[in-house]
C-alpha positions in Angstrom: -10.2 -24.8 4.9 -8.5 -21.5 5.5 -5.7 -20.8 2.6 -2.4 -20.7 4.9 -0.6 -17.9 2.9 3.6 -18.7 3.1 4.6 -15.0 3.7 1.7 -14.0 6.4 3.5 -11.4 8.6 7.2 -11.3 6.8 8.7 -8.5 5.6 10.6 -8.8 2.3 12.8 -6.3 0.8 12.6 -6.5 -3.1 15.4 -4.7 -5.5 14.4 -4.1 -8.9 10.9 -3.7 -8.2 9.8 -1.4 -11.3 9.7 -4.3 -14.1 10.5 -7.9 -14.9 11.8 -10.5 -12.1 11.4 -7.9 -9.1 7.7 -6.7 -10.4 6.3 -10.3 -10.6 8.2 -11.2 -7.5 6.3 -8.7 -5.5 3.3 -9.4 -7.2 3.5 -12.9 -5.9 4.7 -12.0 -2.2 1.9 -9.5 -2.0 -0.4 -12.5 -2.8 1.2 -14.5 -0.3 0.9 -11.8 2.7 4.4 -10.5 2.9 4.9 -7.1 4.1 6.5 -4.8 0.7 9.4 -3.2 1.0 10.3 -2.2 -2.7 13.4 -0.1 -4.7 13.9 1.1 -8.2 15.7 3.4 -10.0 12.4 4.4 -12.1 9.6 6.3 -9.9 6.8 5.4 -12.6 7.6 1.9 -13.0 7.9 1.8 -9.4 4.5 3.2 -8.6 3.3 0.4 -11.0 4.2 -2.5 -9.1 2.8 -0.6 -6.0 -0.5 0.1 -7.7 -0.8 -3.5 -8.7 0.6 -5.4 -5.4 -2.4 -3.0 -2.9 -4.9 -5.4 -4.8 -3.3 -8.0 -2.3 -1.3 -6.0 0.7 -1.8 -3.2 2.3 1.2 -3.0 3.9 4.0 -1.4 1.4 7.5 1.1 1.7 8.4 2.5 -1.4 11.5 4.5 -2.0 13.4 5.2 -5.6 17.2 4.7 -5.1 20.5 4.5 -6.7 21.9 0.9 -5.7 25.1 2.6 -6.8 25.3 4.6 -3.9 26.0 3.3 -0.8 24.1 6.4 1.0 20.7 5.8 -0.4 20.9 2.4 0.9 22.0 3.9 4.1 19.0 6.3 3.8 16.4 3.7 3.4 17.6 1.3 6.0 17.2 4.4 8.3 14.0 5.3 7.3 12.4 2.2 7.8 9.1 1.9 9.6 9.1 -0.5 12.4 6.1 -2.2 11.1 8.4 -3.5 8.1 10.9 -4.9 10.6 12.4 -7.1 11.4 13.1 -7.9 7.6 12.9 -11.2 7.1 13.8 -11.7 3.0 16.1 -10.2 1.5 15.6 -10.5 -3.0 18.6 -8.8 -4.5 17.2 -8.7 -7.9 18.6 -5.3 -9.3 21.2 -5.7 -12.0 23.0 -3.4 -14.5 23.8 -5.1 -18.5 25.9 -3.3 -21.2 28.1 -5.5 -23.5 31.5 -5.2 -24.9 35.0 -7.0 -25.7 37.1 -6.8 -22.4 40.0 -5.9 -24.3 38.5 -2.1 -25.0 35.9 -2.1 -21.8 36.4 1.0 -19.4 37.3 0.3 -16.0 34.5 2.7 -14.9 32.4 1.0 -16.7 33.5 -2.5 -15.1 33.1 -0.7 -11.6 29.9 0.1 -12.1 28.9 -3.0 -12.9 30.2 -4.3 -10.6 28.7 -1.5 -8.4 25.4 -2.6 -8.8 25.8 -6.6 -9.4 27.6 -7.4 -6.9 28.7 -4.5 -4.5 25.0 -3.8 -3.9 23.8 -6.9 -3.0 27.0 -7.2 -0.5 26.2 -4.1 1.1 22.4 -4.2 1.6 22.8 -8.3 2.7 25.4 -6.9 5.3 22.7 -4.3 6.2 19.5 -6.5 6.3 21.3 -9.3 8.2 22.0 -7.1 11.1 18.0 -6.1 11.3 16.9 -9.8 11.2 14.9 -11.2 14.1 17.9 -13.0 16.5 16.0 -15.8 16.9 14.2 -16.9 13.6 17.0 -15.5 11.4 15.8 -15.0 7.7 16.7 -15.6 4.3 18.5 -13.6 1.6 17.8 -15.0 -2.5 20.2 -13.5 -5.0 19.0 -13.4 -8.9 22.2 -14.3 -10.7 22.2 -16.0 -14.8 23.0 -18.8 -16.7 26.2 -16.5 -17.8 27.5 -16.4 -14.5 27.9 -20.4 -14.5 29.0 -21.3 -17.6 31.9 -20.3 -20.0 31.6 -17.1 -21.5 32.1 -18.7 -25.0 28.6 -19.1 -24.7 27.8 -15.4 -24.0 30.7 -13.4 -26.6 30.7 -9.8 -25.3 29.3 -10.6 -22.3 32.3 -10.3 -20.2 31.7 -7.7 -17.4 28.6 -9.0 -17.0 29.7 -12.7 -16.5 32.5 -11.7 -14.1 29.8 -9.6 -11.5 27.6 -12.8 -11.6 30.4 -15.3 -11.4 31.3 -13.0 -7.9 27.5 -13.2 -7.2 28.0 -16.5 -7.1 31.0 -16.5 -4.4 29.2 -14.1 -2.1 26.3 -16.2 -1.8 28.4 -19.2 -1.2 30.3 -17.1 1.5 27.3 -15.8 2.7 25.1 -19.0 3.3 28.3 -20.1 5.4 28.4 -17.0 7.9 24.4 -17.4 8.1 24.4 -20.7 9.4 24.8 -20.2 12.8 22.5 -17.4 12.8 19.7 -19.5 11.0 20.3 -17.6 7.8 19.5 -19.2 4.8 21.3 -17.6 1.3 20.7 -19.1 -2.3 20.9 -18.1 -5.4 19.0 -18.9 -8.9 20.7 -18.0 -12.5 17.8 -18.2 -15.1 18.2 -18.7 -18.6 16.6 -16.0 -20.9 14.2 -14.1 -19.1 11.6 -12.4 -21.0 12.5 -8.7 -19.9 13.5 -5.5 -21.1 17.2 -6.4 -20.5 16.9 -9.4 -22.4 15.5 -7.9 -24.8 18.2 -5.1 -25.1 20.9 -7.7 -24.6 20.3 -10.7 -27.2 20.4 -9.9 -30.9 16.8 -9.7 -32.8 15.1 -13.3 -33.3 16.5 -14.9 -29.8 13.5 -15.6 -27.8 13.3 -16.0 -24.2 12.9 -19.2 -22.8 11.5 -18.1 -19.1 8.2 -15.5 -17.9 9.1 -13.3 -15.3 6.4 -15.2 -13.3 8.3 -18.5 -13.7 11.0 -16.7 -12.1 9.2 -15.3 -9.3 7.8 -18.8 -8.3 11.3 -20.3 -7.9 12.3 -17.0 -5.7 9.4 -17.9 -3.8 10.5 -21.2 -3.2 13.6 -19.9 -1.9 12.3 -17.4 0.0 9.2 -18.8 2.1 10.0 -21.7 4.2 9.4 -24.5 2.0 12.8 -24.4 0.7 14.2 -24.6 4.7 17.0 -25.9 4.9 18.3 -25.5 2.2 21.2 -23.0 2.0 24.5 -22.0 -0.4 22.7 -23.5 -3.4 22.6 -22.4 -6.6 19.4 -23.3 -8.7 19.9 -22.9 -12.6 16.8 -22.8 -14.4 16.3 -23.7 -18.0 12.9 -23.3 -19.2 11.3 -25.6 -21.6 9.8 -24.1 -25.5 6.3 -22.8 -24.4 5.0 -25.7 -27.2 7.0 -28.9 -25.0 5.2 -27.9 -22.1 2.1 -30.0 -21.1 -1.2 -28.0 -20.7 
């Protein structure tokens, strides 16, 4: 029996691509037949994922942006070839970390985060939403965090990085309730510890991950491809088990 691939003629734009979430991500929709469209900020890390999604899809766009600036973002949606649209995922995956006590934290350094966790996301769902096929519509998966859902006493200096994923949070809500009508699903998952270079900056020495990039992926997946349909507006926290708890 033929092996029925869940992204065979979509095209999915991935943010973040270089590393992590957003390299295993397009790992995995290369193996499932999407069409690649994939930003990062870091041209190396970028030609990485490229290098190691062509074993599965021909079909890729890459471009190295700032999320930060709205123009790039206008660049690339301009610069799309038409064999890459209509998109039909949308992964905002990108995010920014720095820590600090809010009592002494810049506010350019709050817009910035802000800038690119939340801002970014906004702007390029606006954009990718108006290139979605009328008809079928599309969905849109935001990577938020376990700190934007729960108190911040449980992530002390976390602060401007809990409030952009709290708002994360609220756009894909709002979101998910415009798309309806238009057959546009929006959800969002918020990992635990993800085993990345941001985690790994973020957390003090000795915290350990609980979560593989590729674990990740697969729930994006999920949300992405239709086996997830209908669902819309939901956010799915995952909590990964100790590698030791899980059966082989």
């Amino acid at each position: 029996m033929k092996d029925i691939k869940k992204l065979s003629g979509k095209s999915a734009l991935i943010t973040g691509a270089g590393r992590g979430v957003g390299r295993a991500t397009a790992i995995l929709f290369a193996e499932e037949g999407a069409n690649l469209i994939l930003i990062a900020r870091t041209a190396g890390e970028l030609e990485e994922t490229e290098r190691l999604c062509l074993k599965n899809s021909t079909n890729i766009f890459t471009r190295t942006i700032d999320l930060a600036r709205e123009s790039q973002i206008d660049n690339l949606i301009g610069k799309l070839p038409d064999d890459f649209t209509p998109i039909d995922i949308l992964v905002n995956n990108a995010s920014r970390f720095d820590s600090g006590p809010m009592s002494e934290y810049s506010i350019d350094d709050l817009k910035m985060m802000l800038q690119v966790n939340l801002l970014a996301p906004f702007y390029l769902s606006q954009k990718v939403i108006a290139m979605m096929n009328k008809e079928t519509g599309g969905s849109i998966v935001n990577v938020s965090s376990f700190s934007g859902c729960f108190g911040v006493e449980k992530f002390p200096g976390f602060g401007a990085y809990n409030i952009s994923k709290y708002a994360l949070w609220g756009l894909t809500e709002i979101l998910a309730l415009e798309g309806k009508e238009k057959n546009i699903r929006v959800n969002q998952i918020a990992p635990s510890g993800v085993d990345t270079q941001m985690f790994r900056e973020a957390v003090p020495p000795g915290v350990e991950p609980d979560l593989t990039p590729e674990e990740v992926a697969r729930q994006i997946l999920y949300l992405a491809s239709d086996d997830s349909y209908p669902l819309t507006g939901a956010n799915i926290m995952i909590d990964g088990m100790p590698k030791d708890e899980q059966s082989d």
